[in-house]
C-alpha positions in Angstrom: 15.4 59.7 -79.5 17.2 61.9 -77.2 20.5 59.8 -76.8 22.4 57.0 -78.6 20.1 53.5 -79.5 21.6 50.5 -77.5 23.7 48.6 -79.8 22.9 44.9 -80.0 25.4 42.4 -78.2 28.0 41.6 -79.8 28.7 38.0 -80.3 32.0 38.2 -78.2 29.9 39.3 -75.2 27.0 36.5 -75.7 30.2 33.7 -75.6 31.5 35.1 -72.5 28.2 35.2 -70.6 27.5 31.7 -72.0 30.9 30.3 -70.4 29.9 32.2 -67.6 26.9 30.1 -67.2 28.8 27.1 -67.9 31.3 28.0 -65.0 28.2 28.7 -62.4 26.7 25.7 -63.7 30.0 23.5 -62.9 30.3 25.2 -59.1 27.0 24.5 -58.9 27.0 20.9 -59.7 30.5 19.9 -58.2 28.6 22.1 -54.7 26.2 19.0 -54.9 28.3 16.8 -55.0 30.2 17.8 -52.4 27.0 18.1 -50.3 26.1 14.5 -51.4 29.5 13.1 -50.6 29.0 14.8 -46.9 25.5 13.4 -46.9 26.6 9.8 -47.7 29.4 10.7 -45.2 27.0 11.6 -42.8 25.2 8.4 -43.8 28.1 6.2 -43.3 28.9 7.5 -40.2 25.5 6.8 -38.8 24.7 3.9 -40.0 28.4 2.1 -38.4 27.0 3.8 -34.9 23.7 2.1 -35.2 25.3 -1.0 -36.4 28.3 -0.7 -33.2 24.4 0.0 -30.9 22.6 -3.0 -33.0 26.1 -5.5 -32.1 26.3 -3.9 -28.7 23.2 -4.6 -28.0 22.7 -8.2 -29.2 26.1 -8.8 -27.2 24.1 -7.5 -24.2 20.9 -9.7 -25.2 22.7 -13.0 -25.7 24.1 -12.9 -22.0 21.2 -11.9 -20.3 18.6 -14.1 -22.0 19.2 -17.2 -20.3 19.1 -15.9 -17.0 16.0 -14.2 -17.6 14.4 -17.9 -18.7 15.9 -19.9 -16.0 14.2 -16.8 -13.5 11.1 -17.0 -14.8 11.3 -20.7 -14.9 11.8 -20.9 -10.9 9.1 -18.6 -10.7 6.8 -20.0 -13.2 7.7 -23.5 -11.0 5.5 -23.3 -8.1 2.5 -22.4 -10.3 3.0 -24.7 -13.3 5.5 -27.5 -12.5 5.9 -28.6 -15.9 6.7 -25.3 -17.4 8.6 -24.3 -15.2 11.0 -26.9 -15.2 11.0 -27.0 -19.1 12.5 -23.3 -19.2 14.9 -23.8 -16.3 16.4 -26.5 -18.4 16.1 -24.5 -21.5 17.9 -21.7 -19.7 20.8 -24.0 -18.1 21.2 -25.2 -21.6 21.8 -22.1 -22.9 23.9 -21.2 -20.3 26.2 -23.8 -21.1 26.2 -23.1 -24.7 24.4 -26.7 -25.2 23.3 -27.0 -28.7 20.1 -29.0 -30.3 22.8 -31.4 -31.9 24.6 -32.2 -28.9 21.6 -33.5 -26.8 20.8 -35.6 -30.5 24.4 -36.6 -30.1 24.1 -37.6 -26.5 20.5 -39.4 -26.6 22.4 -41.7 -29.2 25.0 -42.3 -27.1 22.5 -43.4 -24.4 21.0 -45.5 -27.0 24.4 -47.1 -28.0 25.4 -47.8 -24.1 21.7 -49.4 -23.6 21.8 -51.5 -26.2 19.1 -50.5 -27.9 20.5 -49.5 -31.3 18.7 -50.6 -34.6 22.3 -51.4 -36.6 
């Protein structure tokens, strides 16, 4: 009425805000990917210290176990004889890094020496 009517866009203006779009939409996507590469990073990172603390720890666990058994054994001994000696012997053993199969091994060999073998 009182001044010029807005002309309609013209199709050269609707292409450059559509590549416009595109281009925010490509920062915007390669920006989350950048923030999920951290994340995983991040991730990564965290999840070797908690495996380093899980090994650590288990390192720890595996040397103090058997003492633990053989001091609970001696003072499981006065009360219950039986017991007691059963995880004293279970805790020397596992000092000495005595597997199942060698005690097998060595009961056979007792058997052998006796004389007592079935073959």
């Amino acid at each position: 009425m009182f001044g010029r009517q807005p002309q309609k866009n013209q199709p050269q203006d609707q292409i450059d805000l559509e590549l416009e779009k595109i281009d925010l939409s490509e920062q915007k996507s390669r920006s989350i990917q950048e923030t999920q590469q951290q994340a995983t990073g991040l991730q990564n990172e965290s999840t070797a210290e908690k495996s380093e603390l899980v090994n650590t720890v288990e390192k720890i666990s595996r040397i103090i176990s058997p003492y633990f058994v053989v001091i609970v054994g001696l003072s499981l001994y006065e009360k219950n004889f039986l017991i007691g000696t059963i995880l004293i012997l279970v805790g020397i053993l596992s000092l000495l890094k005595i597997t199942t199969r060698d005690v097998a091994t060595f009961f056979e060999w007792v058997k052998n020496f006796l004389g007592s073998s079935n073959s």
